[in-house]
C-alpha positions in Angstrom: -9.5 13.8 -27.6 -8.0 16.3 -30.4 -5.9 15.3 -33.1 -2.8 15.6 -31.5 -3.3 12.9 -29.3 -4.7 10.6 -32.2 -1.5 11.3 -34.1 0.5 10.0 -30.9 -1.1 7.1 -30.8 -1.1 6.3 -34.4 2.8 6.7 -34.4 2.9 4.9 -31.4 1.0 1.7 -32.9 3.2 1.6 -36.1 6.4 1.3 -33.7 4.8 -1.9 -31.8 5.7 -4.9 -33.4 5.7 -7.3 -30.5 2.4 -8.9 -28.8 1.8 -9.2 -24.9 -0.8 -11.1 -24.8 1.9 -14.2 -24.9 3.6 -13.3 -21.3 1.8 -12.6 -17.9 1.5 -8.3 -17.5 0.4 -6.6 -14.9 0.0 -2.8 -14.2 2.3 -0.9 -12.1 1.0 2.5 -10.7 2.9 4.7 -8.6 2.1 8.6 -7.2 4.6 10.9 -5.5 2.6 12.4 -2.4 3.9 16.0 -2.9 2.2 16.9 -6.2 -0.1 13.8 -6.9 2.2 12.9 -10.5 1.5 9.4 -11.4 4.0 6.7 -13.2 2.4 4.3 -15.0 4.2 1.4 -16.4 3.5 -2.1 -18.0 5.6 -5.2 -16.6 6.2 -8.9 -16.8 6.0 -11.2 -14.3 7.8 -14.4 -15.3 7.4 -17.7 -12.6 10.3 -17.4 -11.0 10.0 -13.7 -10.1 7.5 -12.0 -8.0 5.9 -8.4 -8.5 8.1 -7.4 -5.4 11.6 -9.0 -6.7 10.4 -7.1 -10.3 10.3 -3.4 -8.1 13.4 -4.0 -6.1 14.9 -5.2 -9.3 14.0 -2.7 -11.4 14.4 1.1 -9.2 13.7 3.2 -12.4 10.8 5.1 -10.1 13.7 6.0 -7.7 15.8 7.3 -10.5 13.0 9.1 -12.1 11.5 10.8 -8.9 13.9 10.7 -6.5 15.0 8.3 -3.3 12.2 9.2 -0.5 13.0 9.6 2.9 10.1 7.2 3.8 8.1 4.2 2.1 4.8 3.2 2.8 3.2 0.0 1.9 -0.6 -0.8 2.6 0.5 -4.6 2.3 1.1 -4.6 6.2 2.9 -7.4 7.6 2.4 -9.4 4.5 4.9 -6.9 2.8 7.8 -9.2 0.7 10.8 -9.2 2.5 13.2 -9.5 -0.5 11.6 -6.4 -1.4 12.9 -4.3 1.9 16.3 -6.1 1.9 17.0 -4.9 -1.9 16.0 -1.2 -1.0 17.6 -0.9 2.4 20.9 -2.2 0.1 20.0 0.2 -2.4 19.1 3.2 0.2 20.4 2.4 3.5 18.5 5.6 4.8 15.3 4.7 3.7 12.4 4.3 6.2 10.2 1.5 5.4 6.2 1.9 7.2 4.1 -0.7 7.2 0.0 0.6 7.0 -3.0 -1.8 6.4 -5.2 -1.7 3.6 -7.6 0.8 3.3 -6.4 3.1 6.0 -8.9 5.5 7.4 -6.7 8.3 7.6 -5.6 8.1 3.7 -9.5 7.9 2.8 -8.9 5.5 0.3 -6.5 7.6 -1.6 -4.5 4.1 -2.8 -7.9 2.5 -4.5 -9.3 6.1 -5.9 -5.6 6.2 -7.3 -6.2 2.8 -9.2 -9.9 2.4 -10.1 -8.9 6.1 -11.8 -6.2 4.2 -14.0 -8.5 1.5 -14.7 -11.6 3.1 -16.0 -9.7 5.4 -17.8 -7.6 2.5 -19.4 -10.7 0.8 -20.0 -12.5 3.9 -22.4 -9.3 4.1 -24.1 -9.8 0.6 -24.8 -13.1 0.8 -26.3 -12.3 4.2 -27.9 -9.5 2.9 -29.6 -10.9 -0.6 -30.2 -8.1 -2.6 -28.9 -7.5 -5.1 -25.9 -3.2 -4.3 -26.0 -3.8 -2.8 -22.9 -0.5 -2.1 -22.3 0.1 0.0 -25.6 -2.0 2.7 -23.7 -0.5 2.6 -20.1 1.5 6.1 -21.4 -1.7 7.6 -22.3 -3.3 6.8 -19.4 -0.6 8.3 -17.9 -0.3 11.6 -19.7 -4.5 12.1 -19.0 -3.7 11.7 -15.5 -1.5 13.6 -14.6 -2.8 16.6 -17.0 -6.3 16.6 -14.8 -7.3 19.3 -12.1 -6.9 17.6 -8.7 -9.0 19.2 -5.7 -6.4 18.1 -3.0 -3.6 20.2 -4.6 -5.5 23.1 -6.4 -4.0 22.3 -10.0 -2.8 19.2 -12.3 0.0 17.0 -11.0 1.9 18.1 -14.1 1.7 21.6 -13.1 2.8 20.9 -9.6 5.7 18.8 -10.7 6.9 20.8 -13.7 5.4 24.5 -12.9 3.8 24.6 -16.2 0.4 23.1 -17.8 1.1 20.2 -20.4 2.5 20.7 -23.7 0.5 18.9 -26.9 1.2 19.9 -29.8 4.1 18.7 -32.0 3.8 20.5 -34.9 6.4 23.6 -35.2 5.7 27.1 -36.0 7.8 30.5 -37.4 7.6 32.8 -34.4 8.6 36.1 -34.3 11.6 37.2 -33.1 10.1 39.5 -30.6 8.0 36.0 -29.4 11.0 33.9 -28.8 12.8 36.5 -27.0 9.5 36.6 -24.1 10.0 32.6 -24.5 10.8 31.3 -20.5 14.0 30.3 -19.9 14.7 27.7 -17.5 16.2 30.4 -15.2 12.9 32.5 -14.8 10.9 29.2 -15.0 12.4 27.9 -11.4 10.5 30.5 -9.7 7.3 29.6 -10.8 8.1 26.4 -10.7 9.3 26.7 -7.0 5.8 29.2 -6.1 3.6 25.9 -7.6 5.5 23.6 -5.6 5.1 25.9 -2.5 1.3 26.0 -3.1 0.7 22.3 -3.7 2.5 21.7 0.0 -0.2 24.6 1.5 -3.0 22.9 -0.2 -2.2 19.6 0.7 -1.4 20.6 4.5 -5.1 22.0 4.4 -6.8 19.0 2.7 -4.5 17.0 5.6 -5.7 19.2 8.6 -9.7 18.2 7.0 -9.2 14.4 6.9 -7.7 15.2 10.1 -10.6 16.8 11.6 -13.1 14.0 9.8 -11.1 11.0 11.9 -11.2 12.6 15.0 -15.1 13.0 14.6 -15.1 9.8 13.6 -12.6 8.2 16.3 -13.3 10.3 19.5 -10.5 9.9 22.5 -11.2 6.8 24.3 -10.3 7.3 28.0 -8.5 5.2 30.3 -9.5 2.4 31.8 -12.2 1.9 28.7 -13.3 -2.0 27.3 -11.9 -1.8 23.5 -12.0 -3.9 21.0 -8.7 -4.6 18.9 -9.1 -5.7 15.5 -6.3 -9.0 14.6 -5.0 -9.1 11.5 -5.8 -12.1 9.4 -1.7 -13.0 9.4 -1.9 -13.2 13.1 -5.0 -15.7 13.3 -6.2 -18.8 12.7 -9.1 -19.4 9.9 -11.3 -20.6 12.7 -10.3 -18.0 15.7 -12.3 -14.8 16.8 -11.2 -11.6 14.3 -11.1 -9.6 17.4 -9.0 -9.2 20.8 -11.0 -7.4 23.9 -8.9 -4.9 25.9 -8.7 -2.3 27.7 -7.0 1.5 27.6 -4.1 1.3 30.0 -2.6 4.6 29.0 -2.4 7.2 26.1 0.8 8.5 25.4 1.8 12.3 24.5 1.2 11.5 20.3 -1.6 10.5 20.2 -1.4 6.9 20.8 -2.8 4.0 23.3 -1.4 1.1 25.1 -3.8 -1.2 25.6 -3.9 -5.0 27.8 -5.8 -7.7 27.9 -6.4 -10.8 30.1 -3.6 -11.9 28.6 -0.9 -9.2 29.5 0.0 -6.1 28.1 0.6 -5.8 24.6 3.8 -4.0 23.0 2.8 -2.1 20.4 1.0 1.3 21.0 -1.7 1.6 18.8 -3.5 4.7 17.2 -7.2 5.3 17.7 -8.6 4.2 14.3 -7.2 0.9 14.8 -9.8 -0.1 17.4 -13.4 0.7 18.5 -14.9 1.4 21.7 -17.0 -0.7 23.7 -20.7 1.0 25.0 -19.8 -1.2 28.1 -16.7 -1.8 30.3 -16.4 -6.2 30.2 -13.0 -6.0 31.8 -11.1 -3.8 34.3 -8.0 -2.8 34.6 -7.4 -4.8 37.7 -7.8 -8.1 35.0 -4.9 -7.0 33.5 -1.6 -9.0 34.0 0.7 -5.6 34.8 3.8 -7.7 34.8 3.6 -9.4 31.5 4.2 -8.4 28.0 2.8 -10.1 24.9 2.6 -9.4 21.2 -1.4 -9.6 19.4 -0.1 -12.6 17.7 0.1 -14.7 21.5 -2.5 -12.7 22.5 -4.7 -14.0 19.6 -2.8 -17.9 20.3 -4.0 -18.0 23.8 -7.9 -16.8 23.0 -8.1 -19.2 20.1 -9.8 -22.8 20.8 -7.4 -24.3 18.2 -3.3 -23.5 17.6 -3.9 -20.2 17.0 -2.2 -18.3 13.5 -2.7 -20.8 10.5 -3.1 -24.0 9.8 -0.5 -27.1 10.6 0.7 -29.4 7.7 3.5 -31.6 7.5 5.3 -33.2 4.4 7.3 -35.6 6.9 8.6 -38.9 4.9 9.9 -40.6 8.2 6.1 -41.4 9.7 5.6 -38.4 11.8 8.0 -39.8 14.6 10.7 -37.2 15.4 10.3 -33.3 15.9 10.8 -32.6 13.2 7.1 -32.5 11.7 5.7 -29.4 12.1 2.8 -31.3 13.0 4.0 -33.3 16.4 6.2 -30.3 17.3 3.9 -28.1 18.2 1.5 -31.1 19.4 -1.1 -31.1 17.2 -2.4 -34.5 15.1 -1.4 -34.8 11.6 -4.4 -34.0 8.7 -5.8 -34.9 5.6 -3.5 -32.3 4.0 -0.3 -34.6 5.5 1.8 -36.6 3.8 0.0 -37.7 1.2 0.0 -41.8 1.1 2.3 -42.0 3.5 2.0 -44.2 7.3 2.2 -41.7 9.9 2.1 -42.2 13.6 1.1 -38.8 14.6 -3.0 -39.2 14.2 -5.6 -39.8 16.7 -6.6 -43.9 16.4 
């Protein structure tokens, strides 16, 4: 690290006064998808205010990088909702996709992105001798973005700003015949807008590879094949199988498959990474209710020996007697986890 950056830091610890190690932190990382730059921030979660209600509270990556035309989450279905009703306020065009973590197609993009903030974080850490993590989120920051990245061909600082990183802060007599070939922000825009050009052809190249990889991985599945869908944990009991067998009714002109089982058809189309193949066909396509439609979730329900997604508990003061216990409504017994001390009525004597 040269001096310049110890200087930073040095004026950046004399202008901390405060201590964090008093409130509950957390690291926010973000990454624009054009040119790769990161934001890096420190914030506090207090108890009444989730990490979700703290983004859609706080838009400042919005304002810094710009509104996108699409959001993707790799939270799923567990995604907070008070999240996507503040930005769809906020943004009223804004497309909100739900993935699932670890998607094959991103090749683990979101968890390189992080374990890179961490270990670098953690040898500034050490280098510095310090455990005010938060002091060095900026750093970490600034060494991110200022690395060569093999997807784009160049540092996401270069990509973003269409120049390599400035360090030094000390100033210098130039010339007059220097400052005159200085770039102006008029003949800058072209290189930046050449970088910005390249970064896109890059990235549509390293896209067109992981491509290619998932198809070799995922071959087409033809129709009328035995499948086996994957259900999410939101959609399941803890007891219930983790999978749903089916079978490939038809695959559309995108790409994608519907898919039945002995319990109907199911609604959503699903891509081929989201299930595997079968070396043996279980169930035909004669099995298959054509007449019905049912979401995974009641696909799942129906499968399960027990009351399918979750877990029934009741916190009924009134002895379990009406509907309105969770419990009796949808006619299960009442549990140990119940009512605690309380006479109920709804339990098997």
């Amino acid at each position: 690290m040269d001096e310049t950056m110890i200087l930073m830091k040095q004026k950046f610890y004399e202008s901390i006064e405060k201590r964090e190690y008093k409130n509950n932190s957390a690291i926010l990382s973000s990454e624009k998808y054009l040119n790769l730059i990161s934001d890096v921030k420190n914030m506090k979660i207090k108890k009444t205010q989730t990490r979700d209600y703290w983004l859609a509270k706080h838009y400042d990556i919005f304002c810094l990088f710009g509104a996108p035309a699409s959001l993707q989450s790799d939270n799923g279905r567990e995604f907070c909702n008070e999240l996507i009703n503040s930005l769809r306020e906020m943004w009223p065009d804004l497309n909100i996709v739900h993935g699932k973590p670890r998607h094959s197609q991103s090749q683990g993009s979101v968890e390189r992105e992080n374990q890179d903030i961490e270990n670098i974080l953690t040898t500034w850490m050490q280098d510095n001798n310090t455990n005010k993590w938060s002091e060095g989120l900026r750093f970490v920051q600034f060494m991110k973005n200022k690395a060569y990245h093999s997807g784009i061909k160049r540092s996401p600082y270069n990509a973003m700003f269409g120049t390599d990183p400035k360090t030094g802060l000390t100033s210098s007599i130039l010339p007059h015949t220097i400052l005159q070939e200085i770039p102006s922000t008029e003949n800058r825009k072209p290189k930046q807008t050449e970088e910005r050009l390249n970064a896109r052809d890059n990235l549509e190249i390293q896209a067109k590879k992981m491509k290619n990889l998932s198809n070799a991985k995922f071959p087409e599945a033809k129709e009328g094949s035995t499948v086996q869908l994957k259900i999410p944990d939101v959609d399941r009991g803890r007891g219930d199988p983790r999978s749903v067998i089916a079978v490939v009714l038809k695959i559309t002109e995108d790409g994608f498959y519907q898919l039945g089982c002995k319990s109907g058809i199911l609604k959503q189309l699903y891509a081929r990474s989201q299930f595997t193949t079968c070396s043996e066909n279980l169930i035909s396509l004669s099995d298959i209710p054509q007449e019905k439609q049912i979401s995974l979730r009641s696909a799942a329900t129906e499968q399960s020996i027990g009351n399918g997604q979750g877990f029934f508990k009741c916190t009924c003061i009134t002895k379990c007697t009406i509907n309105r216990c969770i419990c009796r409504k949808n006619g299960v017994l009442c549990n140990s986890k119940c009512h605690q001390n309380q006479s109920c009525t709804n339990f098997d004597k």
